[in-house]
N, CA, C and O atoms as a GROMACS GRO file, in nm:
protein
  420
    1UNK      N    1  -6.505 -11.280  -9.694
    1UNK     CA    2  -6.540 -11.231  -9.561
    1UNK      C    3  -6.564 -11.079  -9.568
    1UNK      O    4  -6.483 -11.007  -9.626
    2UNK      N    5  -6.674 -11.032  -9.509
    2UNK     CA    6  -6.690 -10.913  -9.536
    2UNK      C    7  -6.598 -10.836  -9.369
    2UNK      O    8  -6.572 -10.881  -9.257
    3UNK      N    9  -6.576 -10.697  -9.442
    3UNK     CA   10  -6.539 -10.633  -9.376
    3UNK      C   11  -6.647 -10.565  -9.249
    3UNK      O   12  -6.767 -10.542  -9.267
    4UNK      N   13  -6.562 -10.540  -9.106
    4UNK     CA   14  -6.676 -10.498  -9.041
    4UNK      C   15  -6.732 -10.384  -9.050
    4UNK      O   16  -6.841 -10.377  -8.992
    5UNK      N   17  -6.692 -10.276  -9.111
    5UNK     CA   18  -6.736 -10.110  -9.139
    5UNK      C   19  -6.850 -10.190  -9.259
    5UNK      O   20  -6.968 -10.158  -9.253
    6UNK      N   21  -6.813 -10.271  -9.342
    6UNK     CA   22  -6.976 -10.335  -9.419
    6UNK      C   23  -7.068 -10.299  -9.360
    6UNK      O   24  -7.148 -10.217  -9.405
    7UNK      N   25  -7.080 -10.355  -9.238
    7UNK     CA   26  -7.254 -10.411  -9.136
    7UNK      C   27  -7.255 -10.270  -9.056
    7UNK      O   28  -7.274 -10.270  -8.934
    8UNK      N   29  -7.231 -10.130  -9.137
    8UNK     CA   30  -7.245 -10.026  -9.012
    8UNK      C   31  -7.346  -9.979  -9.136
    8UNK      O   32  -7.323  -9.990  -9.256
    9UNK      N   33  -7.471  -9.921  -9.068
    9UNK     CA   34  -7.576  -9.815  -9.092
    9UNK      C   35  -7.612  -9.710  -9.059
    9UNK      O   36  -7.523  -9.633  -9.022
   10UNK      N   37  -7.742  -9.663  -9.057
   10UNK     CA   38  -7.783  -9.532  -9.032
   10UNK      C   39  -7.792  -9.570  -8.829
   10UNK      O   40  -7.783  -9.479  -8.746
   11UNK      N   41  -7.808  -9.689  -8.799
   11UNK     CA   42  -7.854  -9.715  -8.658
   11UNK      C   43  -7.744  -9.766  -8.598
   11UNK      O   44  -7.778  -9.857  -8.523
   12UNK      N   45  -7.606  -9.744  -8.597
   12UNK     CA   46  -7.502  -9.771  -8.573
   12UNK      C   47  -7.394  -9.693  -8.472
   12UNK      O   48  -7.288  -9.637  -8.500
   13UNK      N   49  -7.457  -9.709  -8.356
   13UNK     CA   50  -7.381  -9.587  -8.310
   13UNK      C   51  -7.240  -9.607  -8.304
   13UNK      O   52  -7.176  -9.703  -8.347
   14UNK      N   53  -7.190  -9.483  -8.235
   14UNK     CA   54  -7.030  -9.439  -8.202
   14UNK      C   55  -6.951  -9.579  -8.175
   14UNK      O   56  -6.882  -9.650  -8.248
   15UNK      N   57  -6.998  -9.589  -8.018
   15UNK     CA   58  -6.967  -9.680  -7.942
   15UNK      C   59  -6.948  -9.845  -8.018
   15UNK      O   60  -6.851  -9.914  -7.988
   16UNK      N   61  -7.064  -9.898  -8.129
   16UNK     CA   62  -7.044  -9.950  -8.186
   16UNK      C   63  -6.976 -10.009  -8.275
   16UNK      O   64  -6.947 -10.128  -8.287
   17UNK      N   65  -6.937  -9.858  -8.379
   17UNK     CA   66  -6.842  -9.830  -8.423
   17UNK      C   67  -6.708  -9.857  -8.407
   17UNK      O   68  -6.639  -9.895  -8.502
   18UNK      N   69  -6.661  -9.839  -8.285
   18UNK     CA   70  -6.520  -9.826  -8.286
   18UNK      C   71  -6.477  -9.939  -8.195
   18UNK      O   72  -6.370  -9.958  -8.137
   19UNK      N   73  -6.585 -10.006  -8.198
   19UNK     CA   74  -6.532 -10.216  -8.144
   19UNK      C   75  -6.533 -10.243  -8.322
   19UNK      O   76  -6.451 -10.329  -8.355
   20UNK      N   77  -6.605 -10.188  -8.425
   20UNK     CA   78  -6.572 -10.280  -8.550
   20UNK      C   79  -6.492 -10.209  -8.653
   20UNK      O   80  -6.470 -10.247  -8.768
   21UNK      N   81  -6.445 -10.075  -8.582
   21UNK     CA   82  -6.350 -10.040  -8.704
   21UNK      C   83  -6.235 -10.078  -8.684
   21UNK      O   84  -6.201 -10.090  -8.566
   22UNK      N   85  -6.148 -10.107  -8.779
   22UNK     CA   86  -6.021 -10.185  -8.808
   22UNK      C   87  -5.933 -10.070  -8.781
   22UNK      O   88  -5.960  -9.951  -8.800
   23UNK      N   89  -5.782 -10.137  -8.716
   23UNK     CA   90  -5.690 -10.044  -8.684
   23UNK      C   91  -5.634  -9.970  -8.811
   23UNK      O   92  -5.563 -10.018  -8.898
   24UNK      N   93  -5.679  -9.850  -8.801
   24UNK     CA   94  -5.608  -9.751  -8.916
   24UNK      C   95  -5.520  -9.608  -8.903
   24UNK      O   96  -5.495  -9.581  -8.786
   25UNK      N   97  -5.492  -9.555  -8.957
   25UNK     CA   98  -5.436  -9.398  -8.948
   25UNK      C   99  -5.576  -9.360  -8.991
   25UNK      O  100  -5.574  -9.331  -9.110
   26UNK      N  101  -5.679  -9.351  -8.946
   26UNK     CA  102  -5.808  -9.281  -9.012
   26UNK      C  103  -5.882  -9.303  -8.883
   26UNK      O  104  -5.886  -9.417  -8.837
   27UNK      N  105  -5.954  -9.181  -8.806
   27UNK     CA  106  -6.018  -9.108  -8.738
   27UNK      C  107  -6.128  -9.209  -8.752
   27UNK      O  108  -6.141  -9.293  -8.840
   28UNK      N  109  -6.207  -9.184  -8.645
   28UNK     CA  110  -6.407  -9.196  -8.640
   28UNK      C  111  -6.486  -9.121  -8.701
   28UNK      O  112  -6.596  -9.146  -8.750
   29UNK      N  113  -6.401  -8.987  -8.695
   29UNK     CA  114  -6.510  -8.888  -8.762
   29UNK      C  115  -6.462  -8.845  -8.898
   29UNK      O  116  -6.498  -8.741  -8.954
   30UNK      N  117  -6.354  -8.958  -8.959
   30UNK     CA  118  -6.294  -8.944  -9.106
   30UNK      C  119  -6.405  -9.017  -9.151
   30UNK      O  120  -6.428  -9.010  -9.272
   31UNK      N  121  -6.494  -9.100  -9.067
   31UNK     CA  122  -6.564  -9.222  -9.195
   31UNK      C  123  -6.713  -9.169  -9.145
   31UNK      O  124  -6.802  -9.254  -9.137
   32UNK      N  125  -6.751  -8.996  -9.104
   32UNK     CA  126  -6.892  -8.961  -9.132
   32UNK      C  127  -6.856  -8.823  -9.234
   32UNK      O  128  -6.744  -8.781  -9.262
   33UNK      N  129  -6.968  -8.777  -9.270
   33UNK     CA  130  -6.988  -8.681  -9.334
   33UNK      C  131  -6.991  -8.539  -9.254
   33UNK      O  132  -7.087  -8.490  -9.194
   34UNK      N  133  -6.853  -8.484  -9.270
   34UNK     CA  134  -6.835  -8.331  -9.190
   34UNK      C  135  -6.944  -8.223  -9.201
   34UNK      O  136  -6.950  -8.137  -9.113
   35UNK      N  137  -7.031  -8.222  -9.307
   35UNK     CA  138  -7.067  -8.131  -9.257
   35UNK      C  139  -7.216  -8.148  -9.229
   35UNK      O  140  -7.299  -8.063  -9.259
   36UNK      N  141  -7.241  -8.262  -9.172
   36UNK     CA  142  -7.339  -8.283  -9.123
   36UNK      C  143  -7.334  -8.403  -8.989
   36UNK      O  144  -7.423  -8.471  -8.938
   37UNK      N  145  -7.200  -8.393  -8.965
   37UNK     CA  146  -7.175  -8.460  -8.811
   37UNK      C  147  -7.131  -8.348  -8.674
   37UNK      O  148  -7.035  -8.277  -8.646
   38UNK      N  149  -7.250  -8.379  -8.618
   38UNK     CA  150  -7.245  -8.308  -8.492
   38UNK      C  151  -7.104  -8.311  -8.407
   38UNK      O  152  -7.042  -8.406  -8.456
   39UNK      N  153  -7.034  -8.258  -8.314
   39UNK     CA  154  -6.975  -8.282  -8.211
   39UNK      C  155  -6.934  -8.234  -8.092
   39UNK      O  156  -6.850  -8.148  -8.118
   40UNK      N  157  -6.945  -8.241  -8.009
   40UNK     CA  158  -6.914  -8.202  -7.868
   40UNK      C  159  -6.818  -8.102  -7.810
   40UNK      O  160  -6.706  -8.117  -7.860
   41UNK      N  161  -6.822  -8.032  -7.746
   41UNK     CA  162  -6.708  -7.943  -7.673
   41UNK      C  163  -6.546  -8.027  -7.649
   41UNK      O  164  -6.430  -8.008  -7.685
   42UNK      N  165  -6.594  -8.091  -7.597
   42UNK     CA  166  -6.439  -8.169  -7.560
   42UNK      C  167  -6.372  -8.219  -7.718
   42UNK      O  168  -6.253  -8.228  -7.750
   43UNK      N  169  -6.455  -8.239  -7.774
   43UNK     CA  170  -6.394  -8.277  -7.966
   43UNK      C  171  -6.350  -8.092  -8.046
   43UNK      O  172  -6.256  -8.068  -8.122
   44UNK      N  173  -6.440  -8.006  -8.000
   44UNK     CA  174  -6.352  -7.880  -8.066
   44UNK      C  175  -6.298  -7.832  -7.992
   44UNK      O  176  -6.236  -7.734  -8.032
   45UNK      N  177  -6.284  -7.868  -7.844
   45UNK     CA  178  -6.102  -7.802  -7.808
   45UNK      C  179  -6.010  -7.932  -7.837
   45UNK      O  180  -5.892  -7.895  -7.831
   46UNK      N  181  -6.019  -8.088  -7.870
   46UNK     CA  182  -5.918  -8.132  -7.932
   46UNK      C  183  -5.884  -8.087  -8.056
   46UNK      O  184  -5.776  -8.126  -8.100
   47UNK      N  185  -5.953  -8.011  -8.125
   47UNK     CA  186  -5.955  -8.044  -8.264
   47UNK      C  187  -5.879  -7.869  -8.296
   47UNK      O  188  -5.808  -7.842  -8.392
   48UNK      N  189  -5.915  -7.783  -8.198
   48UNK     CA  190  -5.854  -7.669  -8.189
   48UNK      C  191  -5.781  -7.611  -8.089
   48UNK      O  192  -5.750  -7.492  -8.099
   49UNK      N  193  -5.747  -7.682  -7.988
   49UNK     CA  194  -5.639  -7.638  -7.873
   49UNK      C  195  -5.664  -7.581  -7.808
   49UNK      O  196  -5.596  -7.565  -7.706
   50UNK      N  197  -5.799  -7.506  -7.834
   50UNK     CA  198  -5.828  -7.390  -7.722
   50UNK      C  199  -5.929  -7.464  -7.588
   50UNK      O  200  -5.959  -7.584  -7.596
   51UNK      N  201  -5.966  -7.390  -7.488
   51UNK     CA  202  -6.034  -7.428  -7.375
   51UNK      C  203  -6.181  -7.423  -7.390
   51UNK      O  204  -6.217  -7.374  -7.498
   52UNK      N  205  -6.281  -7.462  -7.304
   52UNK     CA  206  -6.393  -7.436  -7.284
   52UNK      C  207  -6.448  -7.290  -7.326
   52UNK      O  208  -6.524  -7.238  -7.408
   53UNK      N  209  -6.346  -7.250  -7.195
   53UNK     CA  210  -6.415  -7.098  -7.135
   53UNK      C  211  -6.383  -7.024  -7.313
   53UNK      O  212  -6.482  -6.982  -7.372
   54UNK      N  213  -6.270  -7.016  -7.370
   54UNK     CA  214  -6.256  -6.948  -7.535
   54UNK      C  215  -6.333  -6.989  -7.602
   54UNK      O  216  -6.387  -6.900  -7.669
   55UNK      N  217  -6.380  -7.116  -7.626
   55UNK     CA  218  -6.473  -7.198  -7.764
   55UNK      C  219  -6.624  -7.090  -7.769
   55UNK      O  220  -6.690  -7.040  -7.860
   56UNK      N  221  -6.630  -7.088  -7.609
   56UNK     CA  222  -6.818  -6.990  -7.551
   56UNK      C  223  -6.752  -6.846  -7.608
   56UNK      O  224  -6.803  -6.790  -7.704
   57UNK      N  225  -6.653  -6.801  -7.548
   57UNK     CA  226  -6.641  -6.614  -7.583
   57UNK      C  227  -6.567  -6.633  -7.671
   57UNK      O  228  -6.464  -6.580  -7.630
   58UNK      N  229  -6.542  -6.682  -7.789
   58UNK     CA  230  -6.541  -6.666  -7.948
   58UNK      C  231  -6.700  -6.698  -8.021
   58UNK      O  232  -6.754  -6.669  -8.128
   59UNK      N  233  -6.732  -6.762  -7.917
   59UNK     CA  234  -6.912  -6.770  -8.000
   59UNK      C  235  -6.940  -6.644  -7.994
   59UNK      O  236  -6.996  -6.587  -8.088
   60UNK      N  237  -6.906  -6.586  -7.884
   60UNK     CA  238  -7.001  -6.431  -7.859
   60UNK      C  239  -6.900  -6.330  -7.926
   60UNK      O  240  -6.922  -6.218  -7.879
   61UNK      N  241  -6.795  -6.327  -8.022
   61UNK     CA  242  -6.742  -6.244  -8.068
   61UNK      C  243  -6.727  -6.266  -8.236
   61UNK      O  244  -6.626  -6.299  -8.299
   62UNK      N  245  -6.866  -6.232  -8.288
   62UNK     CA  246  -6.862  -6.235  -8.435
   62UNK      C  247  -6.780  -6.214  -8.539
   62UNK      O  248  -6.786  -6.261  -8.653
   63UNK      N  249  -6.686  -6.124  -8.477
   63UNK     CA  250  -6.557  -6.103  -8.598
   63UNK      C  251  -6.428  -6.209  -8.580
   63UNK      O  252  -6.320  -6.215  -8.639
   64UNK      N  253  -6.495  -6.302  -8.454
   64UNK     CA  254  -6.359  -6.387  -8.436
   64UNK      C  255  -6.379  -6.548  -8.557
   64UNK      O  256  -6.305  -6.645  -8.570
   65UNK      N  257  -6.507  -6.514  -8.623
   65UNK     CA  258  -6.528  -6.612  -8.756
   65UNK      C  259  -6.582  -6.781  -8.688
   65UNK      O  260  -6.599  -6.883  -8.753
   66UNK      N  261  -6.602  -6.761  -8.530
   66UNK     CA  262  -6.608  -6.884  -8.448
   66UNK      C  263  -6.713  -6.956  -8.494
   66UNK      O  264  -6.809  -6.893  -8.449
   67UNK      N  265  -6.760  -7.056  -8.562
   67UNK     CA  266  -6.881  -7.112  -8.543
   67UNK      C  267  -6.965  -7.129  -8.468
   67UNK      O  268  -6.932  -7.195  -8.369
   68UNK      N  269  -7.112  -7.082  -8.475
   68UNK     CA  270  -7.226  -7.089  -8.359
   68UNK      C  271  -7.250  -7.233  -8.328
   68UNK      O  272  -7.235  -7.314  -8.419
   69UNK      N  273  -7.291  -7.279  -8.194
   69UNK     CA  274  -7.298  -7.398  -8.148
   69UNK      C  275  -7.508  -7.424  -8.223
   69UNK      O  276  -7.601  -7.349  -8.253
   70UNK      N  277  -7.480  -7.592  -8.220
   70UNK     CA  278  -7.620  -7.559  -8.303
   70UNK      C  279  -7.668  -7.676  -8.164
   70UNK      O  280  -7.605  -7.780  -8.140
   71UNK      N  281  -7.821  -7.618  -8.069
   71UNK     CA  282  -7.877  -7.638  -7.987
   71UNK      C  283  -7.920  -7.820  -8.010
   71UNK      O  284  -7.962  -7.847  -8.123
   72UNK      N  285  -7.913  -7.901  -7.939
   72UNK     CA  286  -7.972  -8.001  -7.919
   72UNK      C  287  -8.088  -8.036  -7.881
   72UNK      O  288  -8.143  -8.143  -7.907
   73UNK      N  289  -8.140  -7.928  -7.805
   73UNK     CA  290  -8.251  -7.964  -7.749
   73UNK      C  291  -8.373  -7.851  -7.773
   73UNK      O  292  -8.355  -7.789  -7.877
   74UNK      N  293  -8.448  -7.826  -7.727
   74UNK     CA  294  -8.580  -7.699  -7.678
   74UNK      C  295  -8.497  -7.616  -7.585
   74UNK      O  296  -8.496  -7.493  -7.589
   75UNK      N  297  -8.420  -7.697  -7.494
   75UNK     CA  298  -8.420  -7.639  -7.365
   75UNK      C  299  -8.378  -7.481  -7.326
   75UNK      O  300  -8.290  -7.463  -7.409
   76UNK      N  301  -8.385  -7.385  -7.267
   76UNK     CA  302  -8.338  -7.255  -7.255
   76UNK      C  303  -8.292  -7.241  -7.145
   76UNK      O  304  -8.267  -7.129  -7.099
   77UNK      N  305  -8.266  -7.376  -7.066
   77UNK     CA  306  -8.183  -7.345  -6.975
   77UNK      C  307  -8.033  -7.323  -6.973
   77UNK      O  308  -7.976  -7.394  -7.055
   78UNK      N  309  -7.956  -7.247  -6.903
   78UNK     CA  310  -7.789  -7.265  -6.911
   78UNK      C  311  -7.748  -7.381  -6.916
   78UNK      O  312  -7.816  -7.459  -6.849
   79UNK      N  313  -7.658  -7.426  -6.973
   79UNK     CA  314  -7.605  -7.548  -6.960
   79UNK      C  315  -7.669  -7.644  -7.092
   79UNK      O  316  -7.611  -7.738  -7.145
   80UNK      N  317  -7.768  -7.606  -7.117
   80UNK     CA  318  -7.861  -7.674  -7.211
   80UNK      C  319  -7.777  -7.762  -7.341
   80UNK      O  320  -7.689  -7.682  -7.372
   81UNK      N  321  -7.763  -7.863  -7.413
   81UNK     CA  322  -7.643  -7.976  -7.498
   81UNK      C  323  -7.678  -7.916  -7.549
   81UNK      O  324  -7.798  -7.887  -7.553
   82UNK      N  325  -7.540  -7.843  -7.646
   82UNK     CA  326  -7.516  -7.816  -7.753
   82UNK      C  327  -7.415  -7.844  -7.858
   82UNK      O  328  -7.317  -7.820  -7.788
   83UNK      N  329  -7.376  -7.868  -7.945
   83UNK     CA  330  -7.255  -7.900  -8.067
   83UNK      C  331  -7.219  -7.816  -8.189
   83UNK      O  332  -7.272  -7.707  -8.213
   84UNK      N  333  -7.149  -7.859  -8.247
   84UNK     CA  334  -7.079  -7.788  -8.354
   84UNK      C  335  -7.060  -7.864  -8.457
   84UNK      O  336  -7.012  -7.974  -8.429
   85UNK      N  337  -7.086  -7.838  -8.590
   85UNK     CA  338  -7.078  -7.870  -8.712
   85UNK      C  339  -6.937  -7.910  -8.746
   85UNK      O  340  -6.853  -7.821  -8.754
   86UNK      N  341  -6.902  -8.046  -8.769
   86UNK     CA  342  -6.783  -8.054  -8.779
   86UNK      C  343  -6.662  -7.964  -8.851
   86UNK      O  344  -6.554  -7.920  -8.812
   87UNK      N  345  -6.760  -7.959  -9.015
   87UNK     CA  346  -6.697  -7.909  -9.131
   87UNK      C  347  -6.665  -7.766  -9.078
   87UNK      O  348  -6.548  -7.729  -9.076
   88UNK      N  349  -6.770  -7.682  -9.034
   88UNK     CA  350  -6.762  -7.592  -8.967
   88UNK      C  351  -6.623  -7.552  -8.898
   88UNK      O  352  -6.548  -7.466  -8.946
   89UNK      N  353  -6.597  -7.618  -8.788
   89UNK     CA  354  -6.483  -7.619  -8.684
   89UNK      C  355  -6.330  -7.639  -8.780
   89UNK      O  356  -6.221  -7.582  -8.786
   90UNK      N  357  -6.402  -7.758  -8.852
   90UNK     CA  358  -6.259  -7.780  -8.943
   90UNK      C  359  -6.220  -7.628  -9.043
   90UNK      O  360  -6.114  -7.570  -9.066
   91UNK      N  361  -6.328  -7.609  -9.075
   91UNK     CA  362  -6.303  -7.447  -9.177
   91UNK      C  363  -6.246  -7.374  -9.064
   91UNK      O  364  -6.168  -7.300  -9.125
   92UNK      N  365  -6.231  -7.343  -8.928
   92UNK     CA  366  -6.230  -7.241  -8.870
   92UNK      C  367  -6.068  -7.277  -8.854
   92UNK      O  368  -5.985  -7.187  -8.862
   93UNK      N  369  -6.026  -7.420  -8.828
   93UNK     CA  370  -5.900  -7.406  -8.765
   93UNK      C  371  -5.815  -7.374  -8.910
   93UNK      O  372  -5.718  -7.302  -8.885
   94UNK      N  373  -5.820  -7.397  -9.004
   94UNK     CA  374  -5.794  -7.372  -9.119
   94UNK      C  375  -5.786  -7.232  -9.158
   94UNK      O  376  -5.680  -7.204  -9.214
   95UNK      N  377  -5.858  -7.151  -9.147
   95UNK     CA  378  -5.863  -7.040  -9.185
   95UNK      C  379  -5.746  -6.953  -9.042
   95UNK      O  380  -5.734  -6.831  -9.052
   96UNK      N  381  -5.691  -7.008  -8.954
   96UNK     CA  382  -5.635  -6.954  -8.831
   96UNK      C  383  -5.444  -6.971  -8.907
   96UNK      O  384  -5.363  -6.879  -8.921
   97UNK      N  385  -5.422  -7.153  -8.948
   97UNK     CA  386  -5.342  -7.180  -9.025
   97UNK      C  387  -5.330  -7.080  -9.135
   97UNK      O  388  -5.233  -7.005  -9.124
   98UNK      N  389  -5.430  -7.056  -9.267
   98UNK     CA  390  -5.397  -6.972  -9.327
   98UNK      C  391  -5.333  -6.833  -9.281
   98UNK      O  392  -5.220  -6.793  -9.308
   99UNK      N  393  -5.461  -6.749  -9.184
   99UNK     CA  394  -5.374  -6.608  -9.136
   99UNK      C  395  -5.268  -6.602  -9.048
   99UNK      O  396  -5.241  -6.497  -8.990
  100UNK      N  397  -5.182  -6.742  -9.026
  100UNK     CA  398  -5.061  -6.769  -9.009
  100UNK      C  399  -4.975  -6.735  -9.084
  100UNK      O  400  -4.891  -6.647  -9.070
  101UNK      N  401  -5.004  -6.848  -9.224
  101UNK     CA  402  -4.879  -6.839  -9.317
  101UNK      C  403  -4.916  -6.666  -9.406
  101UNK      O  404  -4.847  -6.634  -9.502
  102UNK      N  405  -5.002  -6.599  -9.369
  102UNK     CA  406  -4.995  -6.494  -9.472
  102UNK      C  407  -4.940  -6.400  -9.398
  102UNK      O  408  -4.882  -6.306  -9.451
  103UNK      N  409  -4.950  -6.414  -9.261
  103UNK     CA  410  -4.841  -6.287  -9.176
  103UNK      C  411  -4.702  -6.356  -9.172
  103UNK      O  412  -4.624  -6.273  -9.127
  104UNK      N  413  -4.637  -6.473  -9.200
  104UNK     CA  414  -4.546  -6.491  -9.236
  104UNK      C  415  -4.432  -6.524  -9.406
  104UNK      O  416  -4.321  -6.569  -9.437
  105UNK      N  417  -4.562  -6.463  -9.472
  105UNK     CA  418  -4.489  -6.499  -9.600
  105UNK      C  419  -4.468  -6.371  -9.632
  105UNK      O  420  -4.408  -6.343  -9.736
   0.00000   0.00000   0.00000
């Protein structure tokens, strides 16, 4: 019997996904490729604790190492969908952990 993560492809969305992945200690976004999976605002303040309004004014503060949001669309309006590079976000909370333990060691 094949497993159901088998029958997942390139045309497989999210939603799909997670009626056929099997109960695990392993994430949705453990079984794509970080640094080329997009994700949403509400996924990098889970993923980093911080709020909306911080995720935007660390974009606009270059020495804060924040990752730039990468545009979804043409659009130039405010509000316009945008996301973040997973691997990206993951390097950032990481590097916050590190200048943790080095002001405490």
């Amino acid at each position: 019997m094949n497993s159901p993560l088998q029958e997942v492809n390139s045309n497989t969305t999210m939603a799909e996904l997670s009626h056929k992945a099997p109960a695990s200690p392993y994430t949705l976004l453990e079984l794509f490729d970080a640094a080329s999976t997009l994700i949403r605002v509400k996924q990098v303040m889970a993923i980093t604790g911080i709020g909306r309004a911080t995720v935007y004014k660390l974009m606009n503060q270059p020495e804060s190492g924040f990752p730039q949001a990468v545009k979804l669309t043409n659009s130039t309006a405010r509000g316009a969908p945008v996301a973040w590079v997973l691997s990206e976000v993951q390097a950032w909370a990481r590097s916050r952990i590190e200048a943790r333990d080095q002001v405490a060691a």
